[in-house]
C-alpha positions as semicolon CSV with decimal commas, in nm:
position;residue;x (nm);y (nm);z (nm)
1;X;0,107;-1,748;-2,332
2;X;0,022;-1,369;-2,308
3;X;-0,162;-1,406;-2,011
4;X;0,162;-1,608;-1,837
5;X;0,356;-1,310;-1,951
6;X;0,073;-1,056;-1,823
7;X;0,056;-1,225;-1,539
8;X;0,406;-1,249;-1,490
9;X;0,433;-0,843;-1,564
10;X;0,156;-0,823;-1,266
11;X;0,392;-0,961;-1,020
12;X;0,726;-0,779;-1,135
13;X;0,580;-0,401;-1,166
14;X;0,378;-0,527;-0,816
15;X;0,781;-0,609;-0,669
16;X;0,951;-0,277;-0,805
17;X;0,650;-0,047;-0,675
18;X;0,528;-0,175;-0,345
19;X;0,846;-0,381;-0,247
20;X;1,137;-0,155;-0,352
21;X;0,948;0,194;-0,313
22;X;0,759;0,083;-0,002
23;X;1,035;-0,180;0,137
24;X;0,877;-0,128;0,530
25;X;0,516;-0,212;0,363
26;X;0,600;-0,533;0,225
27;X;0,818;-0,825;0,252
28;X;0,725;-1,035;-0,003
29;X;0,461;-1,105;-0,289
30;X;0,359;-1,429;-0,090
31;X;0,141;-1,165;0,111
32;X;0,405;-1,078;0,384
33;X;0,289;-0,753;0,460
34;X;0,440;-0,562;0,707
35;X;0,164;-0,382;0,869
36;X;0,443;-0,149;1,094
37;X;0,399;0,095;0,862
38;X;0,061;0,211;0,995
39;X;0,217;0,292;1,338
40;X;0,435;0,545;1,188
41;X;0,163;0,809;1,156
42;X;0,098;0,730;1,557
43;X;-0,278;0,757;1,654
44;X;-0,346;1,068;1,361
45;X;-0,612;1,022;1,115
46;X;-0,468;1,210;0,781
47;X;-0,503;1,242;0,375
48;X;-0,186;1,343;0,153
49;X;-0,038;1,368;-0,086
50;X;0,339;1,200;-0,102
51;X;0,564;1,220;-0,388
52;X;0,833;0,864;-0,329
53;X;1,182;0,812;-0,454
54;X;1,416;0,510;-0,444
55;X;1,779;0,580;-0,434
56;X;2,055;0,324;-0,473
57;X;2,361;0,264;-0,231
58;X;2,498;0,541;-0,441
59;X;2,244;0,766;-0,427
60;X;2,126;0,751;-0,745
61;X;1,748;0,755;-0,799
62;X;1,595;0,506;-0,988
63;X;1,209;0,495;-0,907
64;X;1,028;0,828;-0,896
65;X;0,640;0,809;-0,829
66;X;0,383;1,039;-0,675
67;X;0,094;0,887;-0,493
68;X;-0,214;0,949;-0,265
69;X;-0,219;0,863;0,157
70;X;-0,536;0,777;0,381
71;X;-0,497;0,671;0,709
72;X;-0,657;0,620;1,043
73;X;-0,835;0,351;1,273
74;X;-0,509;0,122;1,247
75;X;-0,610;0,171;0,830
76;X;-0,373;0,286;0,616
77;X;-0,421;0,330;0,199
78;X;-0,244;0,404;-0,096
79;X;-0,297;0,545;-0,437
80;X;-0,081;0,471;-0,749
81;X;-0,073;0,610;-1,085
82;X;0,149;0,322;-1,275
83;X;0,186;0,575;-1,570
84;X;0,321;0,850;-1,327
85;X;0,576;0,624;-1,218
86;X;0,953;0,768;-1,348
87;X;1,212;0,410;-1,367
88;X;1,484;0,348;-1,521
89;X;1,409;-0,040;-1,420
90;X;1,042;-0,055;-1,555
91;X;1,013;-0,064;-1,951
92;X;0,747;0,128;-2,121
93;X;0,575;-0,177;-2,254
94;X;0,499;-0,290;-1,944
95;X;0,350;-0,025;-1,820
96;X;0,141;-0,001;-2,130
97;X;0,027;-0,364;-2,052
98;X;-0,102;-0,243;-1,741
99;X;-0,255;0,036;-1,897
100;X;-0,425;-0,212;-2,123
101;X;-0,577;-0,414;-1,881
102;X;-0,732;-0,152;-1,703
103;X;-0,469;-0,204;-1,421
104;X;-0,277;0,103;-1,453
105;X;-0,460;0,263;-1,086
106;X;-0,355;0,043;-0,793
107;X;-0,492;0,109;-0,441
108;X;-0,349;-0,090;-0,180
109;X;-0,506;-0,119;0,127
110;X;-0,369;-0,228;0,495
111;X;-0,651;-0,351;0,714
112;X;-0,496;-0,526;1,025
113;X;-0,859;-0,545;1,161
114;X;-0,934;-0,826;0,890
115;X;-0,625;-0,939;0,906
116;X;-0,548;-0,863;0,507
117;X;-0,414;-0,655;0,253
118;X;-0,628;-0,527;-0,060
119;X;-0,480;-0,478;-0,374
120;X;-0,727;-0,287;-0,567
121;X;-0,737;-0,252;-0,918
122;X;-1,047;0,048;-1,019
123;X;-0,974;0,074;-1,386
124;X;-1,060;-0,320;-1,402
125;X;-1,310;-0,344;-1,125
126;X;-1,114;-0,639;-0,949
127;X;-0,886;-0,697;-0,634
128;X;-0,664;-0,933;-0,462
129;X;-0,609;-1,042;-0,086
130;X;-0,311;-1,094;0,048
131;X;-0,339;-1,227;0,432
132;X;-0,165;-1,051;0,739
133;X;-0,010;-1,279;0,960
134;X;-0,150;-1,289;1,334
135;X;0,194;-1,072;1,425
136;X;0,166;-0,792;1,180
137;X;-0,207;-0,749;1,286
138;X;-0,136;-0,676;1,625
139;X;-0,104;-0,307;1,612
140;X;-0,250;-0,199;1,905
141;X;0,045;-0,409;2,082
142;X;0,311;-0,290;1,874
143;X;0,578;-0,019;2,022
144;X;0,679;0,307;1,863
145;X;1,004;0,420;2,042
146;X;1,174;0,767;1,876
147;X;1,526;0,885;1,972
148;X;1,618;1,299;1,865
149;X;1,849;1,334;1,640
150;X;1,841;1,692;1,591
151;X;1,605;1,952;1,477
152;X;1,503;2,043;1,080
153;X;1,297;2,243;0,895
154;X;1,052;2,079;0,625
155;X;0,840;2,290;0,389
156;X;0,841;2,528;0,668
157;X;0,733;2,313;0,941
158;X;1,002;2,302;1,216
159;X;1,056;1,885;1,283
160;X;1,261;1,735;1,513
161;X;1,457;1,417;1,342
162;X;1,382;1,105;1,491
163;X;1,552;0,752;1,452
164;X;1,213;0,575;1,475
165;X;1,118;0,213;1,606
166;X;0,843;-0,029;1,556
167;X;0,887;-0,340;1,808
168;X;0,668;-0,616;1,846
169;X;0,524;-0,663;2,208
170;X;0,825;-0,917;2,266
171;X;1,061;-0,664;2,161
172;X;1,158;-0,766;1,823
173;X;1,211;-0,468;1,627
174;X;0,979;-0,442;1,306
175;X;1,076;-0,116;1,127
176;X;1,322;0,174;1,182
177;X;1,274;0,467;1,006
178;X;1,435;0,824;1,006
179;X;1,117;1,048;1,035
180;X;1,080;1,417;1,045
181;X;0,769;1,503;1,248
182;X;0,595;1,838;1,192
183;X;0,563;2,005;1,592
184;X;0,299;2,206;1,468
185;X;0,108;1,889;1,272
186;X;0,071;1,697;1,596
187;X;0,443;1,502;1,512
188;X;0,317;1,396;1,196
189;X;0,550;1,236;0,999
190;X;0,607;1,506;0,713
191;X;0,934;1,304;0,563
192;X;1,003;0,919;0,603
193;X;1,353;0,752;0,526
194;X;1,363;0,370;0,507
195;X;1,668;0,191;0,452
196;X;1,609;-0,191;0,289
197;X;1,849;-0,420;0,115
198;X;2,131;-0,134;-0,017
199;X;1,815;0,109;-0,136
200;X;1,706;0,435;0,035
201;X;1,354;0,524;0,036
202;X;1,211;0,890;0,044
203;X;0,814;0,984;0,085
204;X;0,784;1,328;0,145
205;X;0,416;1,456;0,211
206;X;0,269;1,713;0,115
207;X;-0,107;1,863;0,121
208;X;-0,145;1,685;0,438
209;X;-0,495;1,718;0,644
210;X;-0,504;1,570;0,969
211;X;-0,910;1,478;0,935
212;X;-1,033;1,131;0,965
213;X;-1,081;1,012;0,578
214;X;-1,419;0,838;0,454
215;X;-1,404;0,465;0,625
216;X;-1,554;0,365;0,262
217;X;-1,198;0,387;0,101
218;X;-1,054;0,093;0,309
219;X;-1,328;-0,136;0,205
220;X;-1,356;-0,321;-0,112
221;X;-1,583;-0,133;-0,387
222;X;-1,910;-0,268;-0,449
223;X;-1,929;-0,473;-0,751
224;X;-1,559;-0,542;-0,789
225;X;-1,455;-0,909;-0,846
226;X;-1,208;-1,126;-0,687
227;X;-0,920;-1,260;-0,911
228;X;-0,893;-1,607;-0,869
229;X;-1,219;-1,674;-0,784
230;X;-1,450;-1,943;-0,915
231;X;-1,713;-1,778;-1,155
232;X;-2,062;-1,921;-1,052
233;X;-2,217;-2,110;-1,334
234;X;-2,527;-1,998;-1,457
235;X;-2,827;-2,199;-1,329
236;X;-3,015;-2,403;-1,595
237;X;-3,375;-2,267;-1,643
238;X;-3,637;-2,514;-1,523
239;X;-3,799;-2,759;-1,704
240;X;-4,176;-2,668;-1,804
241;X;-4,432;-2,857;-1,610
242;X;-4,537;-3,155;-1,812
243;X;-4,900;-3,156;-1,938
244;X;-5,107;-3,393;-1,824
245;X;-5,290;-3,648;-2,066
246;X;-5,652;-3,644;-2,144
247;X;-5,877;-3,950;-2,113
């Protein structure tokens, strides 16, 4: 029974953070990922820092959570602290479950190239895959159309505001964003807005290098264990040779 509830608590915290904080990232717990994302950040490798808000249709904020970007090679990763995360939807004794299982770190991990998501778990040394479709890992076919609508200034970088678009190579559109790219940070994208089912989502970056990140954090750590997978069965030591009789 506690591990249905854990498990259950898995799935829930999994919907509030990388569903309602990162609506363009995901589209379901199935393993929809929506890999458009990635061409946000256009061809720039990068590390950052992003502190992420949800708002409501009214503009209230009810998610608050800081996190930790790596990107680059059609990669993109994410860092979350579960305990730094500030809700008014998530009770405290959930995140103290998470906390108890060693799950309170989660590192997800977009890697169109293997056509798969990681969700990475360090405290417990485990992860999950969630497949890509064959759509959403076709990046290097995707579109990325931007439309001015006016200029801003963030953390002192002069931006032009763009209404951005990810479309599909048949033109479906993907993702639209408001982004605020830095002119003097080779357009990165210093503020995102995403709009998704009546919520408004805010990551702001900050601490942002544009250098190409260590390709080791978008594999899978050595030694960590799949959930779900079969546990091999220990193999039964041999039987000693059998001595032979004497005449």
């Amino acid at each position: 029974m506690k591990n249905s509830i854990f498990r259950t608590g898995v799935r829930w915290v999994l919907l509030v953070v990388f569903l309602k904080s990162l609506t363009a990232m995901a589209q379901g717990l199935d393993g929809g990922v929506n890999s458009a994302m990635i061409k946000l950040f256009g061809d720039t490798a990068f590390t950052a820092q992003a502190e992420m808000r949800v708002m409501n249709s009214n503009h209230v904020t009810w998610l608050q959570m800081p996190g930790a970007f790596a990107g680059g090679d059609t990669k993109l990763r994410l860092d979350v602290d579960v305990k730094l995360i500030k809700s008014s939807s998530i009770p405290q004794a959930m995140i103290g479950m998470f906390v108890q299982a060693g799950k309170d770190r989660v590192t997800s991990v977009i890697r169109p190239d293997k056509r798969a998501t990681y969700i990475i778990y360090p405290g417990a040394k485990s992860y999950s895959t969630l497949p890509l479709s064959a759509a959403d890992a076709e990046i290097a076919n995707q579109k990325l159309e931007k439309k001015p609508l006016g200029k801003e200034t963030i953390d002192g970088h002069a931006c032009v505001k763009n209404q951005t678009t990810v479309k599909s190579s048949k033109g479906a559109v993907l993702l639209q964003a408001t982004t605020w790219n830095a002119a003097d940070m080779k357009d990165f994208p210093i503020q995102i807005e995403l709009k998704e089912s009546g919520n408004i989502t805010i990551m702001h970056f900050l601490n942002v290098k544009l250098v190409s990140p260590d390709p080791r954090l978008f594999d899978i750590p050595a030694g960590f264990k799949e959930e779900g997978a079969p546990t091999p069965k220990p193999t039964a030591p041999a039987a000693p040779p059998a001595k032979k009789k004497t005449l």
